[in-house]
N, CA, C and O of each residue as an XYZ file, in Angstrom:
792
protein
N      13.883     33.485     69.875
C      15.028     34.208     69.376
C      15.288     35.438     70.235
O      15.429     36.610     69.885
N      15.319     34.861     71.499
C      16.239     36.625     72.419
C      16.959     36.145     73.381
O      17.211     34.948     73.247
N      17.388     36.658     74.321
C      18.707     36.793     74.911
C      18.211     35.796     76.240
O      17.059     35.973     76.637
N      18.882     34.970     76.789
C      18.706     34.718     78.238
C      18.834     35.133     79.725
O      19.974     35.509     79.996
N      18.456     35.146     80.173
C      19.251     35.898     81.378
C      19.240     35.162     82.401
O      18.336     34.454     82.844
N      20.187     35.330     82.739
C      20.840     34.735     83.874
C      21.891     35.286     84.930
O      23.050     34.889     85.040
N      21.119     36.522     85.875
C      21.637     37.858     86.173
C      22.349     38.006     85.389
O      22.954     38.832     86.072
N      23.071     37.976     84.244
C      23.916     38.842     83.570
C      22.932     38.745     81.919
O      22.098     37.842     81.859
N      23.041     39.402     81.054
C      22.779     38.842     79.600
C      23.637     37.599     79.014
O      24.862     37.509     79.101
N      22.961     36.861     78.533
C      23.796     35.693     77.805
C      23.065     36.181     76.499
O      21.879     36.458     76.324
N      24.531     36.207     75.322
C      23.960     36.348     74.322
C      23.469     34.755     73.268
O      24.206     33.769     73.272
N      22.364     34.789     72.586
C      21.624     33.273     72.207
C      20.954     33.828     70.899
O      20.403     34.927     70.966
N      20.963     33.320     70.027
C      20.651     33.445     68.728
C      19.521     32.290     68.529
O      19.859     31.140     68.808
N      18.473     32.481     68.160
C      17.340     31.448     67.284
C      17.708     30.566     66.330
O      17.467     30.865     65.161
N      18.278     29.472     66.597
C      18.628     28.699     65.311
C      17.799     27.493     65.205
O      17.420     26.820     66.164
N      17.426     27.164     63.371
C      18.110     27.751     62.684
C      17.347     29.101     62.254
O      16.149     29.386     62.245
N      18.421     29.770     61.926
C      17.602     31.144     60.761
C      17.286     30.894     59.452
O      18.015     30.035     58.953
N      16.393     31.379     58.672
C      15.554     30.971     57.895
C      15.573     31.995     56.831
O      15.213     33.079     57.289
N      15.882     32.040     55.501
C      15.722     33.545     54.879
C      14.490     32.373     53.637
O      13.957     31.280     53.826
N      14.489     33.363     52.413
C      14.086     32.510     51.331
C      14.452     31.598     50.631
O      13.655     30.853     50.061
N      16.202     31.450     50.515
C      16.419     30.630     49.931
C      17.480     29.707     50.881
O      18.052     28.654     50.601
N      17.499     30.236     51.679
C      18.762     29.230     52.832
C      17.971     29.210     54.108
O      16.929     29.742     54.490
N      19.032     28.238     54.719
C      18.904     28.354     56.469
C      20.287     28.095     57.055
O      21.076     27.270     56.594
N      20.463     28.710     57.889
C      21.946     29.147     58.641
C      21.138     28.258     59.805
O      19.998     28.337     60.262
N      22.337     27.323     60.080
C      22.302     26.355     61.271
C      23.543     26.376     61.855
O      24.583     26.784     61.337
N      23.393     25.915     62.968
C      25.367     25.509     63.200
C      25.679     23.974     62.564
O      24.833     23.149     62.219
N      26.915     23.864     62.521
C      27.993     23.458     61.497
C      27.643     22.214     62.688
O      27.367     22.554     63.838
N      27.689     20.696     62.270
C      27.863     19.358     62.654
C      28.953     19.028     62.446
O      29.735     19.858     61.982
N      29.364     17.744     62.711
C      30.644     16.488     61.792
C      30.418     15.985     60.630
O      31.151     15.770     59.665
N      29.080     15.786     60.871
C      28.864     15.253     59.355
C      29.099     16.154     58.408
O      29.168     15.656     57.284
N      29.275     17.520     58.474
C      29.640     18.707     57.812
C      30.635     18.640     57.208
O      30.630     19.039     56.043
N      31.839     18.109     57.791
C      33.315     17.934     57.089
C      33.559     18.296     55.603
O      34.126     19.299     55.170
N      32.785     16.842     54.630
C      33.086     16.919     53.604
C      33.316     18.260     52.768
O      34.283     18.608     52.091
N      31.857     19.024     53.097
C      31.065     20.279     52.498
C      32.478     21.048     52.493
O      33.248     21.316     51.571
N      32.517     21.263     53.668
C      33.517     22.517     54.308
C      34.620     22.169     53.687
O      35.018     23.081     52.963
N      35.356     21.120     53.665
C      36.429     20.843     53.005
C      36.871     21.350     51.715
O      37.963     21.860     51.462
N      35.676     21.105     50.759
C      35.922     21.132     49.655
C      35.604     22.876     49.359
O      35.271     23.143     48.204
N      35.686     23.896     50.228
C      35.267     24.766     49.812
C      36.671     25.924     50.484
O      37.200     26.938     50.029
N      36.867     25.091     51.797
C      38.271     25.628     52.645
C      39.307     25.271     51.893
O      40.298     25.967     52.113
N      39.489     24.213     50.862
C      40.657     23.464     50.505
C      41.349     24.457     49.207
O      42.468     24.181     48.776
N      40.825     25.223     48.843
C      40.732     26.392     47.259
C      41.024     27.308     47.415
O      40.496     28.050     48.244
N      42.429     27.761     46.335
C      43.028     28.722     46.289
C      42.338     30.149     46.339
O      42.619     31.188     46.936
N      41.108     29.702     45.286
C      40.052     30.654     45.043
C      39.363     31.160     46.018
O      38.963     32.320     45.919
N      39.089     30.401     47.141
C      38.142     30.788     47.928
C      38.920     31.742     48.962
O      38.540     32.839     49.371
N      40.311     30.932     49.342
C      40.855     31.893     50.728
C      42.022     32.930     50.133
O      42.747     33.600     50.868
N      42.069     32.946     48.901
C      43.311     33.792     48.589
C      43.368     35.064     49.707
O      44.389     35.371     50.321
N      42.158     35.686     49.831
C      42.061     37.243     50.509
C      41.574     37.022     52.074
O      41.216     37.934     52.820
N      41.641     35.527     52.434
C      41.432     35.337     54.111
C      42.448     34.786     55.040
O      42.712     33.655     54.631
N      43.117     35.051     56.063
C      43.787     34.996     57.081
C      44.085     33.269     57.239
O      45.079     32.866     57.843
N      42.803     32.075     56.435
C      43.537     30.944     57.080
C      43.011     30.543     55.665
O      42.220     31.230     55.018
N      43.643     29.121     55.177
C      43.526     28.333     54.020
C      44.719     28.834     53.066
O      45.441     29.797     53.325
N      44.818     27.924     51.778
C      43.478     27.127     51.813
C      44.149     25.849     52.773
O      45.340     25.666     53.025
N      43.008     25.068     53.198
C      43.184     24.108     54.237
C      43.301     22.568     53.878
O      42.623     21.997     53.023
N      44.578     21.819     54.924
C      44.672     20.523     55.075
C      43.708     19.647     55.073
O      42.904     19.954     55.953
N      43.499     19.013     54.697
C      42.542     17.724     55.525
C      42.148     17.900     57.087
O      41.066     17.935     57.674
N      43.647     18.007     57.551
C      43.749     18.049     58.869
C      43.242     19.756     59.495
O      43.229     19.904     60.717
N      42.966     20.603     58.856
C      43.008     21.590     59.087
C      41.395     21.967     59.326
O      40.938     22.633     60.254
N      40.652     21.337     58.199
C      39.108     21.417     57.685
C      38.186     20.691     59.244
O      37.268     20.995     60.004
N      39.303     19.447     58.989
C      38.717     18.696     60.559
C      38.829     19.506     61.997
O      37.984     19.242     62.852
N      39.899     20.531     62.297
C      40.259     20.852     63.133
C      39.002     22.079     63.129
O      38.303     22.394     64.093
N      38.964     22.561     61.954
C      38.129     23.685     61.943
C      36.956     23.152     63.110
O      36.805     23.252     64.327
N      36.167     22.471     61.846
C      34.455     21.501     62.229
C      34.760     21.065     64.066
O      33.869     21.178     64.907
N      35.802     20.703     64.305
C      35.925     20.404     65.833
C      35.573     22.084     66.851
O      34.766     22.362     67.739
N      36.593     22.820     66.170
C      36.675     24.369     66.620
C      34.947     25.088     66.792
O      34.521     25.891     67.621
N      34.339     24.484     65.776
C      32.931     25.032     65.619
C      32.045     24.000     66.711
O      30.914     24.313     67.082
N      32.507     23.143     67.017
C      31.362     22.522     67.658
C      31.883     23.015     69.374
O      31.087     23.333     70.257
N      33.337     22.970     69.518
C      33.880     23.468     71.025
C      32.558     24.388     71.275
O      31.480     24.141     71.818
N      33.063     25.491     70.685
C      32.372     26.998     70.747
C      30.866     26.808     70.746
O      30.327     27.534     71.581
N      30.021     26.040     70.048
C      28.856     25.553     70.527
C      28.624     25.492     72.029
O      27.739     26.129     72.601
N      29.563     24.607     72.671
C      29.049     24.985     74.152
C      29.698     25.605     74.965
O      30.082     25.093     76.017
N      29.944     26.847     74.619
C      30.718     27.463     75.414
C      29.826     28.025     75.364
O      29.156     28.260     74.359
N      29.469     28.652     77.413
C      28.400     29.619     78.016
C      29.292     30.400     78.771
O      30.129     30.024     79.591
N      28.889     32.019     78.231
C      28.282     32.881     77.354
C      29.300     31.911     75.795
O      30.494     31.651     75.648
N      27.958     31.623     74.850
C      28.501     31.511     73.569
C      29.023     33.039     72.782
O      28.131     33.777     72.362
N      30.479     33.455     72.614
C      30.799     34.580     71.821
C      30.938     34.139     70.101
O      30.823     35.060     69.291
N      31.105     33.187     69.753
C      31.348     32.705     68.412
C      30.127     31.926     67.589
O      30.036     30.698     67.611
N      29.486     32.514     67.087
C      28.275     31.701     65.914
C      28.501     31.602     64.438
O      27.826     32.100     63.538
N      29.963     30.601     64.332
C      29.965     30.055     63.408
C      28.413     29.390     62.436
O      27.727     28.888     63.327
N      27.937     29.273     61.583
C      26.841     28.970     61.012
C      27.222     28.305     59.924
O      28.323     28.461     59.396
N      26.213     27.409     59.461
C      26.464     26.879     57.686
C      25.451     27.537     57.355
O      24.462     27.695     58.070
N      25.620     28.011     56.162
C      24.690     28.423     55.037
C      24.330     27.031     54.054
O      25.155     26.333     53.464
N      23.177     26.905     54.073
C      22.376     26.185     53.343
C      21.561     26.112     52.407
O      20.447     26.364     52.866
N      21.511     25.883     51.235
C      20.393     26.151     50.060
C      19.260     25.299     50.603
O      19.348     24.189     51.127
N      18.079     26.100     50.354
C      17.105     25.144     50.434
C      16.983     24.269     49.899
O      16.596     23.284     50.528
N      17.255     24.144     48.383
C      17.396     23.149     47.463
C      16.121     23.690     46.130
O      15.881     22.926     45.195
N      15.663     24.585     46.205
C      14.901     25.485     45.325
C      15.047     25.588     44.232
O      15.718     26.620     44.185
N      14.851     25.121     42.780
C      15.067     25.901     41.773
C      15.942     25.192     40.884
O      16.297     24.164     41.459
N      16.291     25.251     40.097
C      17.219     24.619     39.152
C      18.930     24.028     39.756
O      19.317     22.859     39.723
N      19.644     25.124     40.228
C      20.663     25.376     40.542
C      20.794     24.177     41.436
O      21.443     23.250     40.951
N      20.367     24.026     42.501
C      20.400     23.368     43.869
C      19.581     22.477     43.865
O      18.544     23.081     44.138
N      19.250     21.119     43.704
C      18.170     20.299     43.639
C      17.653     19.934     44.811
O      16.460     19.667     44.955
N      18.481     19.899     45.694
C      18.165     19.549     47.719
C      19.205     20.403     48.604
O      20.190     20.915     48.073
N      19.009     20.497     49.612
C      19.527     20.847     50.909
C      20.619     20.573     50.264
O      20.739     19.590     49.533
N      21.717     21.621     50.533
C      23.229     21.273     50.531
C      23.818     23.026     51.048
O      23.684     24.230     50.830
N      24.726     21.713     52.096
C      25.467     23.591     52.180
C      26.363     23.658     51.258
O      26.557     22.797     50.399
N      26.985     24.737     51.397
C      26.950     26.094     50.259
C      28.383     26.544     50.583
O      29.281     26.698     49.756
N      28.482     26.781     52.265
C      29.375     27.969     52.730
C      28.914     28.491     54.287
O      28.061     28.125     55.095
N      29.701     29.291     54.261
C      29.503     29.959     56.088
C      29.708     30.939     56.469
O      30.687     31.615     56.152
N      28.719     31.302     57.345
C      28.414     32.673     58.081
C      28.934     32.914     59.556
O      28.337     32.225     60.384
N      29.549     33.432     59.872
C      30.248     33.876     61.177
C      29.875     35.154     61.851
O      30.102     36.191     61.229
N      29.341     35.224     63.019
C      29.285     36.608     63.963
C      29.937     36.224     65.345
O      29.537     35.359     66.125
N      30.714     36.814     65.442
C      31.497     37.038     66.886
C      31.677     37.953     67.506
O      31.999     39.056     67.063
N      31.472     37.613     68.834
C      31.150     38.981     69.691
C      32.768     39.313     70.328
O      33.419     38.721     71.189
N      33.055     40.425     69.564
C      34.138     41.149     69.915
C      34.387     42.058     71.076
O      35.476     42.195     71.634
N      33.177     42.719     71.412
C      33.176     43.379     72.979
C      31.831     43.054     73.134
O      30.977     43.799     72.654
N      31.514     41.994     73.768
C      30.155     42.026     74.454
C      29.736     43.472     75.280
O      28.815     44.179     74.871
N      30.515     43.801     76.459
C      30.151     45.270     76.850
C      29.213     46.275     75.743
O      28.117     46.835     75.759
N      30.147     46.149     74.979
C      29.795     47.687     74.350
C      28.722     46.863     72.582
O      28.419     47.556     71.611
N      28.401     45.310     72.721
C      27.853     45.035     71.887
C      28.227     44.957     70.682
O      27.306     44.993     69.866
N      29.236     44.864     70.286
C      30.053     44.508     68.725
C      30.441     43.364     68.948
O      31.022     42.731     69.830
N      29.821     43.163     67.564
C      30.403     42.068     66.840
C      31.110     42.466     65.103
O      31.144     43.534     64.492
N      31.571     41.168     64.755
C      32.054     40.977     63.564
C      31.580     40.063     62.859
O      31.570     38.908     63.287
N      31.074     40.391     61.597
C      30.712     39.030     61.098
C      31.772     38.620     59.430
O      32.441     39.256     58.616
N      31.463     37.560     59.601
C      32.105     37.012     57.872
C      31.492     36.603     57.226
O      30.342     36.968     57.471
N      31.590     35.514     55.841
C      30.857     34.751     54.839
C      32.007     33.885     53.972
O      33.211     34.128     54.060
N      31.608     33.149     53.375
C      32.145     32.449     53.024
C      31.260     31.391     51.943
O      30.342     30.633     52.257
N      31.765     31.576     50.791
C      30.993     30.521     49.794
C      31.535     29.475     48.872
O      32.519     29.729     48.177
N      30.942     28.318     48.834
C      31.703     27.701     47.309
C      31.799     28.450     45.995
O      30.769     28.837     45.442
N      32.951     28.659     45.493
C      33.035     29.594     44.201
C      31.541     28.631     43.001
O      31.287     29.221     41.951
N      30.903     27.562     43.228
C      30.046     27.076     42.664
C      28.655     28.176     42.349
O      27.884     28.280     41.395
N      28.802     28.973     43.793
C      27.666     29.369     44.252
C      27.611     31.437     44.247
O      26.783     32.342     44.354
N      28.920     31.267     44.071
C      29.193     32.599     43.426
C      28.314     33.482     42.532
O      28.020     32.991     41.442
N      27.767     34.917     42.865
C      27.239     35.587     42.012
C      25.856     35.438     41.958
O      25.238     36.168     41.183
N      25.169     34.510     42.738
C      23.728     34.104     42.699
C      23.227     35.392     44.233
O      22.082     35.161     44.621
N      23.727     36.226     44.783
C      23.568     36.502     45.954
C      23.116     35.702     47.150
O      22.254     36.084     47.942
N      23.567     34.912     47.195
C      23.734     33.507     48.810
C      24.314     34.538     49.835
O      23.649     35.005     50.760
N      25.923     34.915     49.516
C      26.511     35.843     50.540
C      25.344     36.831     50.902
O      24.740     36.654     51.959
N      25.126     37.495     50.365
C      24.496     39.287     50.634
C      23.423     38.267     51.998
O      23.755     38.206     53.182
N      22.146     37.575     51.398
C      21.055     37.258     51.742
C      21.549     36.277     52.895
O      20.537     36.086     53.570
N      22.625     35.544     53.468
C      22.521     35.093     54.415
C      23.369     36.113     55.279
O      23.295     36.110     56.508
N      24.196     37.002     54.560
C      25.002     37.922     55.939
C      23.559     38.874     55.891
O      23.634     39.591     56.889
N      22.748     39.071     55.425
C      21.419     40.434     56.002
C      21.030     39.522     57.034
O      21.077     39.835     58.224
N      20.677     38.487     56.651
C      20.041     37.737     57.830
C      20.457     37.163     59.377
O      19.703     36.813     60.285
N      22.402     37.209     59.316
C      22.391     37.430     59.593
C      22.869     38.389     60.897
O      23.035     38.157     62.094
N      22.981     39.381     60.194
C      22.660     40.932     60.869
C      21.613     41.333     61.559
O      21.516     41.943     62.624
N      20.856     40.920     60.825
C      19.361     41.021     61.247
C      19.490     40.310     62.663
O      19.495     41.035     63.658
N      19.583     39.060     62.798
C      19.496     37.930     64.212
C      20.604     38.773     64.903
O      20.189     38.925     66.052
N      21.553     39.266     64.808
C      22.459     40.196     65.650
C      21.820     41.126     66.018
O      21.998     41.296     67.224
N      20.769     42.235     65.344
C      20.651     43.404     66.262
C      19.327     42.767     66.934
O      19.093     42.955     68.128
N      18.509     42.035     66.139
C      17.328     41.714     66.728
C      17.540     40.448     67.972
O      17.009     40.856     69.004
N      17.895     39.637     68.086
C      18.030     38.679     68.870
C      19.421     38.778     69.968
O      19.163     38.384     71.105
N      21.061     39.334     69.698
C      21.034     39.762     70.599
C      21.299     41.129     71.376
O      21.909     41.296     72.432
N      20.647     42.090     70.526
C      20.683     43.454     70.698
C      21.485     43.990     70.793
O      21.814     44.697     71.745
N      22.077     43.776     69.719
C      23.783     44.161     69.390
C      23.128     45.923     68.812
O      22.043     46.372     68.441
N      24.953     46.626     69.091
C      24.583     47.992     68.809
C      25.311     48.468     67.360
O      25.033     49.385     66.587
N      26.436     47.369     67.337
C      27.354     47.684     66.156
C      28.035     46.619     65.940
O      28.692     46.059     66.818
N      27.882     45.939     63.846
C      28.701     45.106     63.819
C      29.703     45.814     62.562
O      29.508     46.833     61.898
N      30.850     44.821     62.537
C      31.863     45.289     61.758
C      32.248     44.253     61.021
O      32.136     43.084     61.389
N      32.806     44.688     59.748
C      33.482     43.670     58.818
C      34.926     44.497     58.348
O      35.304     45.665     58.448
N      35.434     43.408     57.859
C      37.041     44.094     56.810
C      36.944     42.976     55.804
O      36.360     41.900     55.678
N      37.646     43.610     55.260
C      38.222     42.251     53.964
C      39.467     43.171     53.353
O      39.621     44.383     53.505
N      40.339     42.210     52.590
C      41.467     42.579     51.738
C      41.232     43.890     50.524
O      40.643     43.512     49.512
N      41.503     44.861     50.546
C      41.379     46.016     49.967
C      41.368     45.406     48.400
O      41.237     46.322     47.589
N      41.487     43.925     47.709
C      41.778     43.876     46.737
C      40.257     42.960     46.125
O      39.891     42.717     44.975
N      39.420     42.504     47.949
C      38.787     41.856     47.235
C      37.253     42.670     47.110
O      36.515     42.680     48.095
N      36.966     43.141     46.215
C      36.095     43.651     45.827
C      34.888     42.881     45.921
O      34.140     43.216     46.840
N      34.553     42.021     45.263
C      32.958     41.453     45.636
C      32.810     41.363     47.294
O      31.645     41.349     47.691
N      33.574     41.317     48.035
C      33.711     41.317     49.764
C      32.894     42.633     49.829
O      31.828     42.986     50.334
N      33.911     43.217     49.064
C      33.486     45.054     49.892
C      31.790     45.147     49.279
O      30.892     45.520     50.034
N      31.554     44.811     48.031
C      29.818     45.008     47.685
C      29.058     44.343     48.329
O      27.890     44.472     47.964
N      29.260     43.504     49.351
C      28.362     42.853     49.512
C      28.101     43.579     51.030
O      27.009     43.665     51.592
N      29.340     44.051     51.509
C      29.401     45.050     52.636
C      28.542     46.277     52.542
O      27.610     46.514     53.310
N      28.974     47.140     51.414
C      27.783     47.776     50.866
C      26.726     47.906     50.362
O      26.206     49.014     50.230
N      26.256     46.958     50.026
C      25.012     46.137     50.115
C      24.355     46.308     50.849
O      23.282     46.876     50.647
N      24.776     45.843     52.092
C      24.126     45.615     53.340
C      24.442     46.955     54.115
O      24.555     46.957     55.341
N      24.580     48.094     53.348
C      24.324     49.273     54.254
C      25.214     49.971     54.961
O      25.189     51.167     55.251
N      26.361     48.780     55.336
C      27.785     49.234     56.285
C      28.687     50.401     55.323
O      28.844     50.210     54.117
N      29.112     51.324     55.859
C      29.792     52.238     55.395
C      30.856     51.711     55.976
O      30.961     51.029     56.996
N      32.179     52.376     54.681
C      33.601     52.345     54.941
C      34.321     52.954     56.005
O      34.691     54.091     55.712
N      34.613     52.607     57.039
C      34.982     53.658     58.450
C      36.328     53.483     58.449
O      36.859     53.999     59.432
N      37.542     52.596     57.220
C      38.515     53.138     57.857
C      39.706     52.074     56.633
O      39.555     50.896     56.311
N      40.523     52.783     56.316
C      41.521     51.563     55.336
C      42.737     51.509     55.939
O      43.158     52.580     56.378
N      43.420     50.529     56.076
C      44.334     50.553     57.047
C      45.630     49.609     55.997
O      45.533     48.532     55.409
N      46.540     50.381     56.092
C      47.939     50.002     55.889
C      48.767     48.611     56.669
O      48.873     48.473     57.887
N      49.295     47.668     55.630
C      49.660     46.602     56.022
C      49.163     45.755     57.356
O      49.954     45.223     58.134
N      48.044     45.725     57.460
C      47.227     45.327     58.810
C      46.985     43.929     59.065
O      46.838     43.447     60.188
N      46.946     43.185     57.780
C      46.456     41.677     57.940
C      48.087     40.997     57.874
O      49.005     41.661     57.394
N      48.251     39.937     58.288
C      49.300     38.886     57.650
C      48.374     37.885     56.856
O      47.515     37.262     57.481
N      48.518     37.720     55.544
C      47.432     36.808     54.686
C      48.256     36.299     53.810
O      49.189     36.980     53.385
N      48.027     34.895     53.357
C      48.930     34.005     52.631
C      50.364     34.103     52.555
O      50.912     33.556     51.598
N      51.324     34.939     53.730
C      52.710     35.272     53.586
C      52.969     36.531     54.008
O      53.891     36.753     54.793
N      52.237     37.418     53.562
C      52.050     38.736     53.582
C      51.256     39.653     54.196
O      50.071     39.550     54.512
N      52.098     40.658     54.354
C      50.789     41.779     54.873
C      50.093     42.249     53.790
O      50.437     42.175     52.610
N      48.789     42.887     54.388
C      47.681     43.339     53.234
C      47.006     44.304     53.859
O      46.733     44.397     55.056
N      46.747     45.037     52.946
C      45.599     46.407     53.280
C      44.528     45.965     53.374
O      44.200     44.950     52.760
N      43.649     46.680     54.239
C      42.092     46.049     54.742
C      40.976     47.276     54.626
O      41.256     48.473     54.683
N      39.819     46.784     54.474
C      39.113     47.771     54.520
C      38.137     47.701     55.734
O      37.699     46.611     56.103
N      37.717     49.142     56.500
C      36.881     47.971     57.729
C      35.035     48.451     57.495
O      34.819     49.569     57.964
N      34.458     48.140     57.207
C      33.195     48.968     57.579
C      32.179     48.400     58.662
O      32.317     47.410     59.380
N      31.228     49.208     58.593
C      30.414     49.055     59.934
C      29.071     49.233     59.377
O      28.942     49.576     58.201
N      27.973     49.006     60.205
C      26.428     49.087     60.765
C      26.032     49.200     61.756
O      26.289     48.203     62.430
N      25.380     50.087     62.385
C      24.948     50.033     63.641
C      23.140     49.843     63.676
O      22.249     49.874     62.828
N      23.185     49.717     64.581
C      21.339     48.946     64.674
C      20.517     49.883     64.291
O      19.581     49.628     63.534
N      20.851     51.583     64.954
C      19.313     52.155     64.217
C      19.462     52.345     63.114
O      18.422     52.710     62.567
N      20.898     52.216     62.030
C      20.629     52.177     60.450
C      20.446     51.171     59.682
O      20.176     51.341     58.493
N      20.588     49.662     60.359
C      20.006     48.835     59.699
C      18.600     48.077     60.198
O      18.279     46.965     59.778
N      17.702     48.951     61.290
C      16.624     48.760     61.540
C      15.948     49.803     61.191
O      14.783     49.706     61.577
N      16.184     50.843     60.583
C      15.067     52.138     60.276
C      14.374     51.721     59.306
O      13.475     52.423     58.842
């Protein structure tokens, strides 16, 4: 889990990542179904930039995620979040939802990350525990200095889970997104490595 080099830094992530109750892998074909049924819901994308999604749209995604797989320097680590299958709730392996970090200025080491869950899976903390993790594989693996998130000023469990994880609010911004038709207020916050490694 560290960086390659190849006179320049290539940034490379350890997959899969591993927390207690998931593992973040990258996203396959055989993935489709999962993703579908979770991209396809009013519920899920009301407060995100794309969905909810076509048939044709879900497929296009899962294609989009595997391109970016081999693209060297990889900037995009789309991920599935995965239940282990632990416990009552989850009886086996099944994904869940998805984790995103993208490197927005390699130079200067930012990224952005997202999440994304089946409203099934809602409220159990899946989000919080696979975006710490990973954050974590961002500053630790590829020595990132600062990542950033936003979400829709309206969606609140977004922003706790942001605060959660330590990122302070650095900035609210007026009509900034175009989302389902419309513009929307955003909130942006941040982390930088020596406050979520101290």
């Amino acid at each position: 889990m560290r960086m390659r080099r190849r006179g320049v830094s290539e940034p490379a992530l350890g997959l899969p990542i591993e927390t207690p109750r998931l593992i973040l892998r990258d996203f396959t074909a055989r993935d489709f179904e999962a993703v579908h049924a979770y991209s396809s819901l009013d519920q899920v994308t009301r407060y995100l930039v794309w969905g909810p999604n076509t048939t044709l749209q879900s497929k296009q995604t899962i294609r989009a995620y595997l391109d970016d797989q081999k693209e060297r320097p990889r900037h995009n680590f789309d991920l599935a979040i995965v239940s282990k299958g632990e416990g009552q709730r989850v009886a086996r392996q099944k994904l869940i939802g998805g984790a995103g970090l993208k490197l927005v200025d390699w130079e200067n080491r930012t990224a952005e990350i997202g999440y994304v869950l089946h409203p099934d899976y809602w409220g159990e903390g899946f989000a919080l525990e696979a975006a710490h993790a990973l954050i974590h594989a961002g500053f630790v693996d590829l020595g990132l200095q600062r990542i950033i998130a936003t979400c829709d000023q309206r969606n609140k469990a977004s922003a706790r889970v942001m605060e959660r994880l330590g990122m302070r609010r650095e900035g609210a911004f007026r009509g900034s997104k175009h989302i389902q038709g419309e513009w929307r207020d955003e909130f942006l916050y941040a982390i930088l490595a020596a406050e979520f490694l101290r």
